[in-house]
Structures are given as structure tokens and as C-alpha cells.
C-alpha positions in Angstrom: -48.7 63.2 -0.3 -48.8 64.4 3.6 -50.9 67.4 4.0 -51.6 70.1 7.4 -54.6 71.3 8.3 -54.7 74.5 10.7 -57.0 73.6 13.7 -56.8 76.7 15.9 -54.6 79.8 16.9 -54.5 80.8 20.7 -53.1 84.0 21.8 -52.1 83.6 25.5 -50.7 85.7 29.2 -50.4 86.1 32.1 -54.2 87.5 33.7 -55.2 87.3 29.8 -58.4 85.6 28.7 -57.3 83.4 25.8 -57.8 85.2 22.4 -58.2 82.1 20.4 -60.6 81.1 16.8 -61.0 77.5 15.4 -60.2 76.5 12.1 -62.4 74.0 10.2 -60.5 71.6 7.7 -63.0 72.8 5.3 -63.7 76.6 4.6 -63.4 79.0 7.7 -64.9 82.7 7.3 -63.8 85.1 9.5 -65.4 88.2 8.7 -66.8 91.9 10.3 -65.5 95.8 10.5 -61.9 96.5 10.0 -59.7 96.5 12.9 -60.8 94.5 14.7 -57.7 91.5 14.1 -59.1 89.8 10.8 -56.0 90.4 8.9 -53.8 89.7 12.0 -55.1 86.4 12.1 -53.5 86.0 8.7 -50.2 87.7 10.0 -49.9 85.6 13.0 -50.4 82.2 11.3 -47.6 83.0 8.7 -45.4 84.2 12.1 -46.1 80.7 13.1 -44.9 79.3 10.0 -41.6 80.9 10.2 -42.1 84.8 9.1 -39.6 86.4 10.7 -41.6 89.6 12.5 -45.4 89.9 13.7 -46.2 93.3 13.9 -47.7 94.5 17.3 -51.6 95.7 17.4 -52.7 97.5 20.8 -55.0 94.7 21.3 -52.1 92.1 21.6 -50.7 94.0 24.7 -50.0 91.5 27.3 -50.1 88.4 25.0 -46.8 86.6 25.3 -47.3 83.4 23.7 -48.9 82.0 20.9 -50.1 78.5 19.9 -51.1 77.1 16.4 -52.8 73.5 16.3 -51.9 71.4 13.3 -53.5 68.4 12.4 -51.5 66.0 10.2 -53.2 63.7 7.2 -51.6 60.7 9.2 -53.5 61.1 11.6 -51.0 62.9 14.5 -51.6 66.8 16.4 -49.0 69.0 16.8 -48.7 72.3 18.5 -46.7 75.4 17.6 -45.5 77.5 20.5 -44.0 80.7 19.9 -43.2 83.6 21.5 -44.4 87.0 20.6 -41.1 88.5 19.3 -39.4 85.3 20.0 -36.5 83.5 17.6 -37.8 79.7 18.7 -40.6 77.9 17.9 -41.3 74.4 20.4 -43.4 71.5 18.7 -45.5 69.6 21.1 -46.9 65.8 19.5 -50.3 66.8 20.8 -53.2 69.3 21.0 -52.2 72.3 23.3 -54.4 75.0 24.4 -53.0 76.7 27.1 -49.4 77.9 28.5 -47.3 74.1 28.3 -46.5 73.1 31.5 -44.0 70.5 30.3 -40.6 70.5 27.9 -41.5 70.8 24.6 -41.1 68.0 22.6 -38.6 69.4 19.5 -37.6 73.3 20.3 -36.5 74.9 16.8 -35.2 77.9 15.0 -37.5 79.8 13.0 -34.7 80.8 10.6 -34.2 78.1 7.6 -30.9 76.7 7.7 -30.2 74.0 4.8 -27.2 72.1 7.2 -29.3 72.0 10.3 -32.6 70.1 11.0 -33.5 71.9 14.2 -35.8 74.9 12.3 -39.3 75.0 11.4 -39.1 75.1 8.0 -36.6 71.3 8.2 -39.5 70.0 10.4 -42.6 71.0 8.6 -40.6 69.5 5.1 -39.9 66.6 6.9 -43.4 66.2 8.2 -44.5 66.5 4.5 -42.1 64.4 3.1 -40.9 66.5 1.1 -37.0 67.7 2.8 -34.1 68.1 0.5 -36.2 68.6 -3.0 -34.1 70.8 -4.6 -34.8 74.1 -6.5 -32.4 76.5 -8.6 -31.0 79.2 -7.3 -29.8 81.0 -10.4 -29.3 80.4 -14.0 -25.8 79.3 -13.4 -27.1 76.0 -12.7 -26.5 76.4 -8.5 -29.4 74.1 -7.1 -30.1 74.8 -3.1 -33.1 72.7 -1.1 -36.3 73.8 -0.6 -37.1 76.4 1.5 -40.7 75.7 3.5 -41.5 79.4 3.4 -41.4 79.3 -0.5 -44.6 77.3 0.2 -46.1 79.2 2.8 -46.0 82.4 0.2 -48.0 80.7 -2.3 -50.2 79.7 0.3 -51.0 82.6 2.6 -51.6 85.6 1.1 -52.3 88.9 2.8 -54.3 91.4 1.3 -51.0 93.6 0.0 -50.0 90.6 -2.0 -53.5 89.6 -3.3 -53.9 92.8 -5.1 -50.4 93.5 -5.9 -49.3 93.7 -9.3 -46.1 91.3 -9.2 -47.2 87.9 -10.2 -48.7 85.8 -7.6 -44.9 83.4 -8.2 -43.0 86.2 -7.4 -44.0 86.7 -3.3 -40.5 88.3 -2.1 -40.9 91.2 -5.2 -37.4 90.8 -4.9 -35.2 90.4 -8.8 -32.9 88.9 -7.2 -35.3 85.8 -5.6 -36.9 85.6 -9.0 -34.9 82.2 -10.3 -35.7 80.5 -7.1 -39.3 81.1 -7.1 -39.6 80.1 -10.7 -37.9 77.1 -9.7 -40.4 76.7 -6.9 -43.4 77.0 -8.8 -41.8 74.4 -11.4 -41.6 71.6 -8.9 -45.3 72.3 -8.0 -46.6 72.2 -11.1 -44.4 69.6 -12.3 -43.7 67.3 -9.3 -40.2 67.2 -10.3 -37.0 68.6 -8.3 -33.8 70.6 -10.1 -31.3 67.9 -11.1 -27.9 68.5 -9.9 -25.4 70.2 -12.7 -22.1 72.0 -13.3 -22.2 75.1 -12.5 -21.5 77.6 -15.1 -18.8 80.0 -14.7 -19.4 84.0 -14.3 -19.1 86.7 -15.5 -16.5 87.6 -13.0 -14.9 84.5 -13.2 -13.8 85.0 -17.2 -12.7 88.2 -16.2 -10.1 87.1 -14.0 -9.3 83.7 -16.0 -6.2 85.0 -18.0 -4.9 86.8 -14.7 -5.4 83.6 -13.2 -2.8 82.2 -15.7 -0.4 84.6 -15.2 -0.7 83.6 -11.1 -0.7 80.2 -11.3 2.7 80.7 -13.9 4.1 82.4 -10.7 2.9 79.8 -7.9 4.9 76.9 -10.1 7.9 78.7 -10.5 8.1 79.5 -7.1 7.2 75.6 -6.2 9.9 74.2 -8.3 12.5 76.7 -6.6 11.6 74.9 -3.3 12.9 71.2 -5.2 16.3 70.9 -3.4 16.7 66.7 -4.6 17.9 66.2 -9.0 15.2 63.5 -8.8 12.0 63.3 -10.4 8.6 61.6 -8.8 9.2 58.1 -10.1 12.8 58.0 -8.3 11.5 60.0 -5.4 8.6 57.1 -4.8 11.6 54.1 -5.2 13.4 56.0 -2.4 11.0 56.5 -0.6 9.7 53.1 -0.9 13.1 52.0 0.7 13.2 54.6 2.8 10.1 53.3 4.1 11.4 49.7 3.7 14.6 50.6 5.8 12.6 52.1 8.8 10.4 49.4 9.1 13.3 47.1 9.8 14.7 49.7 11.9 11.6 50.2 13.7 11.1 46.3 14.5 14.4 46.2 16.2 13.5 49.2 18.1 10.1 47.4 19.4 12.7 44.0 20.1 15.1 46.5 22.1 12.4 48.1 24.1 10.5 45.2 25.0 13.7 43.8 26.6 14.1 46.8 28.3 10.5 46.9 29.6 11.1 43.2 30.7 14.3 44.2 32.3 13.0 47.5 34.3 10.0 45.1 35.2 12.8 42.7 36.9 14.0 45.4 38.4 11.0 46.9 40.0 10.5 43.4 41.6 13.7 43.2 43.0 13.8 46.6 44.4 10.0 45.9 46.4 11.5 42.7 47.5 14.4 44.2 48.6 12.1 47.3 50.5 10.4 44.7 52.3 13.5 42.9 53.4 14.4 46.3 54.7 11.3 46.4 56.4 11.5 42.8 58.4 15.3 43.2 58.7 14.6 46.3 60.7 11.6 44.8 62.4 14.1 41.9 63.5 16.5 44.1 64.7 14.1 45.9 66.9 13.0 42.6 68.5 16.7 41.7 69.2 17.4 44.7 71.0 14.1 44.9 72.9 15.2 40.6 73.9 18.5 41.6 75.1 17.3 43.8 77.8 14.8 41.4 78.5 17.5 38.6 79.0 19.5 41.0 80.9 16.9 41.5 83.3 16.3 37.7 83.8 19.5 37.2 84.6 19.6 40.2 87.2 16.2 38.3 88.7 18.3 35.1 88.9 21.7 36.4 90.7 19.3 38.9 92.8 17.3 35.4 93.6 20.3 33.8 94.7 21.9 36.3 96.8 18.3 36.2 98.8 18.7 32.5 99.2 21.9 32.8 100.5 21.2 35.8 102.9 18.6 34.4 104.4 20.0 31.0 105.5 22.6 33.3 107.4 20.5 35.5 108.9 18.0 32.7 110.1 20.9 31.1 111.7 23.4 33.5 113.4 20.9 36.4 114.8 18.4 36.6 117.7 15.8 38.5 119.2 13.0 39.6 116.3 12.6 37.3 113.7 13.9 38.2 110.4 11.2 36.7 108.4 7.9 37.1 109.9 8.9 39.4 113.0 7.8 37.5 116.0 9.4 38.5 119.5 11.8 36.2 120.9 9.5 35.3 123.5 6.4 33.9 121.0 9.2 32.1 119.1 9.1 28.1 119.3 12.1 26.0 119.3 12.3 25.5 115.4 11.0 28.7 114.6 14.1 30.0 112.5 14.2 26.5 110.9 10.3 26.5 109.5 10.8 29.9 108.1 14.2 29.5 106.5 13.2 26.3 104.5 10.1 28.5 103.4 11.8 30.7 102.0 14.3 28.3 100.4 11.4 27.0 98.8 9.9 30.3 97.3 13.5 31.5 96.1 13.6 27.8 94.5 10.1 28.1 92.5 10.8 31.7 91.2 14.4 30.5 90.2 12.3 27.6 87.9 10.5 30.1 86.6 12.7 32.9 85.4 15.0 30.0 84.0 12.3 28.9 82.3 11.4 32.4 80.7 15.4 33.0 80.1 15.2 29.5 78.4 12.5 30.2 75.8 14.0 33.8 75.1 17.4 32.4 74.0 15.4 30.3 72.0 13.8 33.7 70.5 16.7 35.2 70.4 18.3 32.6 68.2 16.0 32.2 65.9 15.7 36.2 65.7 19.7 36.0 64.9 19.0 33.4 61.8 16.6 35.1 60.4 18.6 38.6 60.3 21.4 36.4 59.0 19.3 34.5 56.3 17.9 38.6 55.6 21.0 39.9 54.9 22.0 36.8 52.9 19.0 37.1 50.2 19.8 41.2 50.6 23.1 40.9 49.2 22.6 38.2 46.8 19.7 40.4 45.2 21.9 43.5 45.2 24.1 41.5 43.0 21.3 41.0 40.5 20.4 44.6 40.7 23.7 45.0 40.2 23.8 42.8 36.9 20.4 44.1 36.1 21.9 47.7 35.9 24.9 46.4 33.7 22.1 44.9 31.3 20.1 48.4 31.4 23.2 50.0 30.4 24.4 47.4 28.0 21.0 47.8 26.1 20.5 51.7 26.0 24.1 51.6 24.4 22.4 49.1 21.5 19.5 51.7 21.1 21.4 54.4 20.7 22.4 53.9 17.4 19.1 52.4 16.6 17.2 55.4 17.9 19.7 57.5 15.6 18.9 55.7 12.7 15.5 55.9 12.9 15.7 59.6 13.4 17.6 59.7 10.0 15.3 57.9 8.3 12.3 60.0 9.2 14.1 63.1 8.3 15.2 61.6 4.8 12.0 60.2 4.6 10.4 64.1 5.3 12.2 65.3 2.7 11.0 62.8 0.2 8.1 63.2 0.9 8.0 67.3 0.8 9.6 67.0 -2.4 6.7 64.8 -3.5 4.6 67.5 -2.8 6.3 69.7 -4.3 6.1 67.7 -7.4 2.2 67.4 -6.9 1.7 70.5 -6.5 3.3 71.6 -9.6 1.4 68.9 -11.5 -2.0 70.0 -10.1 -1.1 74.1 -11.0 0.4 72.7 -14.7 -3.4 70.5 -15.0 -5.4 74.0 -13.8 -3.5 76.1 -16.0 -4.5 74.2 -19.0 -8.0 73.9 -17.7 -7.9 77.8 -18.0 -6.2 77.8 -21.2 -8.7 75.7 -22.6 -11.8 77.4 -23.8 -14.5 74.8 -22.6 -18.3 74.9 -24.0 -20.4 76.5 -21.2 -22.9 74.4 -20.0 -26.8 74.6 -21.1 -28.4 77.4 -19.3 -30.4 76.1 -16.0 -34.1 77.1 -17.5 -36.5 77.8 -13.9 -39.4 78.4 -16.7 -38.9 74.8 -17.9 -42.0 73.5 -16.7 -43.5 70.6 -19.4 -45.9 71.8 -21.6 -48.9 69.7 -20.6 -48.3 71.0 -16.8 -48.9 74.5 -17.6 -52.1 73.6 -19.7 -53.5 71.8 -16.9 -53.1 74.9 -14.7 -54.5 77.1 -17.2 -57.3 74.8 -17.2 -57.7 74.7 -14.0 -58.0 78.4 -13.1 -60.0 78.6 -16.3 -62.5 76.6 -14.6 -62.5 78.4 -11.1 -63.0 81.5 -13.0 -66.2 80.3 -14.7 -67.0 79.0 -11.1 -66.9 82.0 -9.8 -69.1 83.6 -12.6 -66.4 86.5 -13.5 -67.1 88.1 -16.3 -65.4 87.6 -19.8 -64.6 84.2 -21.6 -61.8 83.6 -19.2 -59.4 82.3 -21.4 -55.9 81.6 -19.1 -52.4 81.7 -19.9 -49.8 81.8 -17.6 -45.7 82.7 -19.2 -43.3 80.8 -17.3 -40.7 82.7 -18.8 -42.8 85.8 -16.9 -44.2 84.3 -14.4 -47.2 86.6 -15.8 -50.7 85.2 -15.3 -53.0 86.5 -18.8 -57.2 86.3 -19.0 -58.8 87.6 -22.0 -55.2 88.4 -23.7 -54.9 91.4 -20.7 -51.8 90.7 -18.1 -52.6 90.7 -14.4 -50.8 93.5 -13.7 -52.7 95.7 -16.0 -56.2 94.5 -14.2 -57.4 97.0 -11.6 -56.8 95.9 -8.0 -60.4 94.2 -7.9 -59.5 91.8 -10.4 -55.9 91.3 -9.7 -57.0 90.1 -6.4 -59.8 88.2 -8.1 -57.6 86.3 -10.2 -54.9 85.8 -7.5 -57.5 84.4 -5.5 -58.1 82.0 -8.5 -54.7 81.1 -8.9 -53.8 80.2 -5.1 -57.1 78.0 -4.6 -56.5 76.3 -8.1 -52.5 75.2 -7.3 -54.2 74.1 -4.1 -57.0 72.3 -6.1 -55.0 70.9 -9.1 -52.0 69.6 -6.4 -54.2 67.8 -4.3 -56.3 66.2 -6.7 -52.8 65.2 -8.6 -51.1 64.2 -5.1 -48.5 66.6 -6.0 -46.6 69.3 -3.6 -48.9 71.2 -1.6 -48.9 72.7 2.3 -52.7 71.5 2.6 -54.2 74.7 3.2 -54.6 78.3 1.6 -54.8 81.8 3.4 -56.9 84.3 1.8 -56.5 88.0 3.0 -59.4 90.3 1.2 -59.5 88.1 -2.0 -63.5 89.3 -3.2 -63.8 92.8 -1.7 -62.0 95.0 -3.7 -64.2 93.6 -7.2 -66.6 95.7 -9.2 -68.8 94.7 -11.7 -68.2 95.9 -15.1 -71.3 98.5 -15.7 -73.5 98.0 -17.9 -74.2 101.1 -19.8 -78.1 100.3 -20.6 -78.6 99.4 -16.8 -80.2 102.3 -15.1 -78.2 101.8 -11.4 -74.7 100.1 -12.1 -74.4 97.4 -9.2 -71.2 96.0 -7.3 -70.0 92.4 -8.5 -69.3 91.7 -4.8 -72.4 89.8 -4.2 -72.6 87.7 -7.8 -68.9 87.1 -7.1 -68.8 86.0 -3.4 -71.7 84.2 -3.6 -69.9 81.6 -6.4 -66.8 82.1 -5.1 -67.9 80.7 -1.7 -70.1 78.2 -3.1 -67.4 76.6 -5.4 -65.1 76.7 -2.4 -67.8 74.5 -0.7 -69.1 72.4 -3.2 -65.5 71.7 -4.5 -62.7 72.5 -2.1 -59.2 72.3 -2.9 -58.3 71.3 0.8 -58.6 73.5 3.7 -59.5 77.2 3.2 -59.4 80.3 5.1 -60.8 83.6 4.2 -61.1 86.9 5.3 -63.2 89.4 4.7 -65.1 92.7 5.8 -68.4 92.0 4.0 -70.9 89.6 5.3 -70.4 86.7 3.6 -73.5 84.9 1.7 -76.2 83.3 4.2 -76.0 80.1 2.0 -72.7 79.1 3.8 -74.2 78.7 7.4 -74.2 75.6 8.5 -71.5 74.0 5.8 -68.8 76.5 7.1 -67.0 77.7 9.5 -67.6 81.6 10.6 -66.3 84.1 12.8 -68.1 87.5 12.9 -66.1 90.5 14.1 -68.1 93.5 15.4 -70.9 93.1 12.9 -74.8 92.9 14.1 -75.5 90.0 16.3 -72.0 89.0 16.4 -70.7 87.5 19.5 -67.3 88.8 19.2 -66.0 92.6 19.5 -62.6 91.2 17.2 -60.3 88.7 17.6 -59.2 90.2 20.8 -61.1 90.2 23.8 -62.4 94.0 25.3 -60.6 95.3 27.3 -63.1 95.5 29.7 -63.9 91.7 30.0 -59.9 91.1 30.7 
């Protein structure tokens, strides 16, 4: 199985020296005067488990954020980051020990939610391997999956709980939990989840069984008053199998119709943009024919103005004298053939620009005639495709008039076909009340009672055993016989309950039981977090006094000294404890330890003063 391992809690903020202590995956002491943050340590580890409050110290003004290292048996480092009264808790895949800088790699709930992954209690089960094992939730045979602060109770105990009388199963001292956390302690001794079974019914739901007759009596009654069709299911499924028959026919003519029509309306589309760009040239054409007439209406103005020069100009060349006409010479710089020279010049230039513009009427005629063709071919296609738009329309019209009667049919079919159906389910409805009412009319044998204090025989002996041998590891007094009721949940040594013990013992023998689950589960590679919590589990005990012994002594020191030896020299997997008295010198060196305000002690308390912050 996949186990954690705490590595270190950090308390960080803003212009805060980190208030941090290391964890080693062996035992870790953290001992010294009270308050000065031992027990918080405990408090904040379980807030970073998924307890839903951390109660605020003095000290932890100005702390905002706090970060719990895990180490996983895999091999991988994770970081919990939470905020000091905050609802989320962000996993980061690596070793963090001071404010993240970047997104956190999975950001979670700290609530449990069984339909939702993203909460710390889904992750750490998941981690373990262990999501989805089952557990009852009351002796009506509910089942509900595991929870992973049903482990975390059983493994960090504060000092309230470690001398408290309820049984060391029972963490919630709630009645109403006490199924479930029977349930839980089952799987961890046995290894084996709730199976799934019929719920029995209630109390409640007896009561109201014979009323529930009586209703269901009314709700057919009032079912077959809705039947409007003399038909019963068999004939109401061969109509509506025609029914169904009768529209599909229907329908595929429908499809038939309206693909014609989508053929036809695409027909028509392409006419009418042939026809709009037709328009468009026809009118372009048009435009050029007017714009050519007046063009050939001033070439033939240039030609008669052309020739009416020619003409004037032999006259006046010929019949006047004195200033010449053309280039303005006086009579007496005239020559003899002056008149003569200038009127065949002239002649000539009225010939050349004749040429030309008859040249230029020429090729616009030829323009203009081919202009003329083209409107007349334009208007020949434009009125041969208005006849097709015109025979297209006809078709349109010819074909809605076949889908009309086809759309009507179809619309009767579905509304017979509605009612068939409703009347079907009517029919089923009826049949499902008449199969509940004899359910409830039948008395049915309840089923076997879901027993959370089922837990093999040979399981509970081993535990037994095994806290047995802590005990007498731990030198307390008395023949330390165990036995543990799981009908109870009540832990027994010597024949005496636990919760008759005095609070020294009772936290003696909680102690026990917590480090032996832990020692027993490992060993057996059953269900286990990997670590235990220990809040004040040797402080409280006294040593029975002997009455021939002249100064009765405290147990504390016999009792400490085993315990922590046994937690060295055998350890059920990591350990933390927490303590006021100096623990024995014998452990320094093989554990981990944290001195709070004591003698020598480096540290005022978890905390740093307030004067070095």
C-alpha cells in the first residue's frame, strides 16, 4: 500500500520570518512549556488535512499562508498550500518552502464531496490508492465511499481526544456518526470494503406503506379516466405500428416532393442571376449606344463644317483682293500665284482631315452595329429565359399544390400517432402503479441487518494482540490482557473498560491503540495514512503507588522512557509526539526533537518572538 510521510509545516507572511519545524519519517519530539504552539502544530497539520477551522493563537498574527510537505512512498513531494481561514487547498508536485510564485498544480476544496474529485480528501485517497472503498452508513444497509478525514481521526489525535472517554473509533462523539466509523475501523482491520446491498426500508417508510396504497388506488383511477381510445396495449401497438408504417411512406414522398422543389427553386435562382446580369450588360450597351450617337453626330458636323470650308475658301481665294485671306500678306508683297499656292494648301488640309474623320465615322458605325446586335441578341435570351421563369413558376405552383395534401397527411398522422402513443402511456403507467401496489401489498422479508461490528474473528485477535504487546512494551502495569467489543467499539485491559480508566491511562491506552493500528496495518500492507499524531499521549500517567514504598513516584519516566524506545526500536511508520516533559536523553541522536522554551533550547515556541520579526 502507498503511504505519506509529513516532511515539514511552514507558517508564512508578508515581513514574517518563516515559522516552520521538520518532520523526520521516523519519530519527531516536539516538546517544552505550554503555550508556546506544541499542540498547534498538531491543530495545523490536521487543518491541512482537511479540518474545517484552525483556531487563531496571538502568535499566528500576520501568518497568511501555510505549507505542509508530503513525501510519498513512490518516491514523489508534494506541497499543501492553504490559507489561514481559507476554503482551498493548492497541491504543488514538488517541495515548497516559501510563498509559490507559480499556479499551483491541482487547486481543491477542503470540503469532501463523493461526486467531485477536486477536494483534498478525493486527492490524498487517490494518492493512496485507496478512492471509492466503500463504508456503511447506517444499519439500513446505505453504503457511502470513504471519507479521508475518517483516517485522519484515527491518526492525529489531540490531547482532548487522547484522554477522552469515547472510544478511540468513535472521533466525531457524534451517535449519529457511530455506523460509519464502525464501518471505518472494519475495513482497517479487515482490509475489506462494505458490499453493495438493498437497502432496508424504515421505520417511516412502513408507516406510510398502506397510505401509499390508498394513493396509488387514486393515481390509477385517475390515469384510466384520461384513456379516451376502447383499445387495449396490444391493439394500440398494431396501430401504431401502421400508424408508423403509413407516415413513413408519407414522409418519403414528402422528401421526393421537396427535393424537386429544392432542384426547381435552384433553377430558378440561376435564371434570375443570369437574367440580373443581362440587365446589367443590356444597360451597359445601351449607355454605349447613346454616348456613339452623339459621337457620330459630331463626325458628321466635322465633315459638312469641313466641306463648307473647302468650298469658301476656293471663292474667297479667287474673287477678293487686297489682304490675303489665308496668310494676310498686303497686296503689295503678294506674288503672281499667291492666291493659287495658298488655296491648293488649304484644299489639301481640308482633304486630309476629311480622310480622317471618315475614317473615325467608319469604325464607329462599325461599333455602333455591333453594339445594336448585341442588345438585340440581349433581349432575345431575356425573353426566352422569362419564358422559363415563367414555366418554372407554373412548376412551383404545380408542386406546392401536390404537397399540400401530402403535408396534411402527414400532420394527421403525427397527431393520430400522439395520441397512440399518450394512450400507451397511459396504459404503462397504470401497469407500473398496479406492479407498485402489489409490491406494497406484499409483505417482503427485510433484508439481513448491515452489521459495521462484523469484523472476522481472527482480525480483532490480531489487534488485541497487538496492543497487548505495545502495552508490555511500554512496561504499564497490570497483565495487559486486551479486548476490544466491536459491537462497542469499547477498548478493555484487565477486564476494566477504557472509559472507566482515569485520564492517565485512557490516554495511555489510546496512545497504544493508534500506534498499534499504525503498526499492525503497515506490517500487514493494509489501509493506513502512514503517519500518527500524538497530542500529550504520556503526560497525564501516574504510577500506581505502592503502599510499602516510602515516597510514591510518577510513572511518567518508567513509561516514557519505553514508550519512546519501542517507538524507536520498532516503529509503526512515521510518528509525531508532543509533549511538555523532556523527553528521555536516550533518544538524541535516533530522533527528531524540537525544544520549546525549555533550558538550552534554541527556540522560544513554534513561533518566532516577536522581537526578532
Amino acid at each position: 500500500m502507498i503511504r505519506l510521510t509529513l516532511v515539514h509545516l511552514t507558517f508564512l507572511g508578508m515581513d514574517k520570518p518563516p515559522a516552520a519545524v521538520e518532520f523526520s519519517p521516523g519519530l519527531t519530539v516536539i516538546y517544552g512549556a505550554s503555550d508556546t504552539g506544541k499542540s498547534y502544530v498538531e491543530e495545523a497539520v490536521d487543518y491541512m488535512l482537511g479540518a474545517s477551522e484552525l483556531k487563531s493563537i496571538p502568535e499566528d498574527d500576520g501568518y497568511t499562508r501555510i505549507l505542509l510537505g508530503l513525501r510519498v512512498s513512490d518516491g514523489r513531494s508534494l506541497t499543501l498550500s492553504r490559507a489561514i481561514g481559507g476554503d482551498t487547498i493548492e497541491v504543488f508536485n514538488h517541495d515548497l518552502r516559501e510563498m509559490p510564485s507559480e499556479p499551483a498544480d491541482e487547486t481543491l476544496k477542503f470540503k469532501h464531496n463523493a461526486k467531485s474529485k477536486k477536494n483534498i480528501s478525493r486527492y490524498l485517497l487517490t494518492v493512496l490508492g485507496i478512492d471509492g472503498q466503500r463504508i456503511l452508513q447506517s444499519g439500513r444497509g446505505n453504503v457511502l465511499p470513504l471519507n479521508f478525514r475518517d483516517l485522519a481521526r484515527l491518526a492525529v489525535v489531540n490531547d482532548t481526544r487522547m484522554a477522552d472517554q469515547h472510544s478511540p473509533v468513535l472521533g466525531t462523539r457524534n451517535p449519529l456518526n457511530e455506523t460509519r466509523e464502525k464501518s471505518v475501523f472494519k475495513l482497517l482491520l479487515s482490509g475489506e470494503e462494505e458490499p453493495e446491498r438493498p437497502a432496508a426500508p424504515s421505520n417511516l417508510e412502513k408507516q406510510f406503506g398502506k397510505g401509499k396504497i390508498a394513493v396509488i388506488d387514486h393515481l390509477i383511477d385517475e390515469n384510466r379516466g384520461k384513456l379516451t381510445m376502447e383499445a387495449n396495449q396490444s391493439q394500440l401497438r398494431e396501430q401504431l405500428d401502421r400508424l408508423q408504417a403509413a407516415l413513413g411512406e408519407v414522409t418519403t414522398a414528402a422528401v421526393e416532393l421537396a427535393e424537386i422543389r429544392t432542384s426547381l427553386l435552384r433553377d430558378r435562382r440561376g435564371l434570375e442571376e443570369i437574367n440580373l446580369a443581362a440587365q446589367q450588360r443590356g444597360d451597359e450597351v445601351e449607355q454605349l449606344l447613346a454616348r456613339f450617337a452623339l459621337l457620330k453626330e459630331q463626325y458628321e458636323s466635322d465633315l459638312a463644317r469641313l466641306q463648307m470650308v473647302g468650298e469658301a475658301g476656293t471663292l474667297l481665294g479667287y474673287f477678293q483682293t487686297g489682304t490675303c485671306v489665308f496668310c494676310g500678306a498686303e497686296p503689295q508683297h503678294q506674288h503672281p500665284e499667291h492666291h493659287l499656292a495658298e488655296s491648293t494648301q488649304l484644299a489639301a488640309s481640308v482633304s486630309t482631315e476629311t480622310r480622317k474623320t471618315t475614317d473615325l465615322l467608319s469604325d464607329l458605325l462599325l461599333m455602333i452595329e455591333d453594339l445594336e446586335e448585341q442588345a438585340a441578341e440581349i433581349e432575345s435570351a431575356r425573353a426566352a429565359r422569362h419564358e422559363e421563369l415563367t414555366h418554372n413558376a407554373a412548376e412551383l405552383r404545380a408542386l406546392d399544390q401536390r404537397m399540400q395534401p401530402v403535408d396534411t397527411d402527414a400532420t394527421e398522422l403525427l397527431n393520430a400517432r400522439s395520441r397512440v402513443e399518450n394512450e400507451l402511456a397511459l396504459h404503462a403507467q397504470i401497469e407500473q402503479l398496479e406492479d407498485l401496489k402489489a409490491s406494497l401489498s406484499t409483505v417482503a422479508p427485510a433484508p439481513p441487518t448491515a452489521r459495521p461490528d462484523g469484523i472476522p474473528a481472527a482480525d480483532v485477535a490480531d489487534f488485541e494482540r497487538m496492543i497487548h504487546e505495545t502495552l508490555e512494551a511500554w512496561h504499564v502495569p497490570g497483565s495487559n490482557r486486551v479486548r476490544y467489543d466491536p459491537t462497542t467499539a469499547e477498548l478493555s485491559v484487565d477486564g476494566q473498560p477504557r472509559k472507566s480508566r482515569g485520564r492517565g491511562m485512557r490516554s495511555i491506552l489510546h496512545a497504544a491503540f493508534a500506534v498499534s493500528l499504525a503498526r499492525r496495518n503497515t506490517a500487514r500492507d493494509l489501509i493506513h495514512p502512514g503517519f500518527v499524531v500524538l497530542d500529550t499521549p504520556v503526560l497525564t500517567y501516574r504510577r500506581p503507588e505502592d503502599p510499602h514504598e516510602d515516597r510514591p513516584e510518577l510513572m511518567t519516566a518508567d513509561v516514557a522512557e519505553n514508550f519512546y524506545r519501542d517507538l524507536l526500536e520498532n516503529p509503526p511508520g512515521q510518528v509525531i509526539v508532543i509533549e511538555n516533559p523532556t523527553p528521555p536523553a536516550s533518544i538524541r541522536g535516533r530522533a527528531t526533537v524540537h525544544a520549546f522554551s525549555v533550558d538550552g533550547s534554541e527556540r522560544q515556541g513554534f513561533f518566532p518572538p516577536r522581537e526578532r520579526q
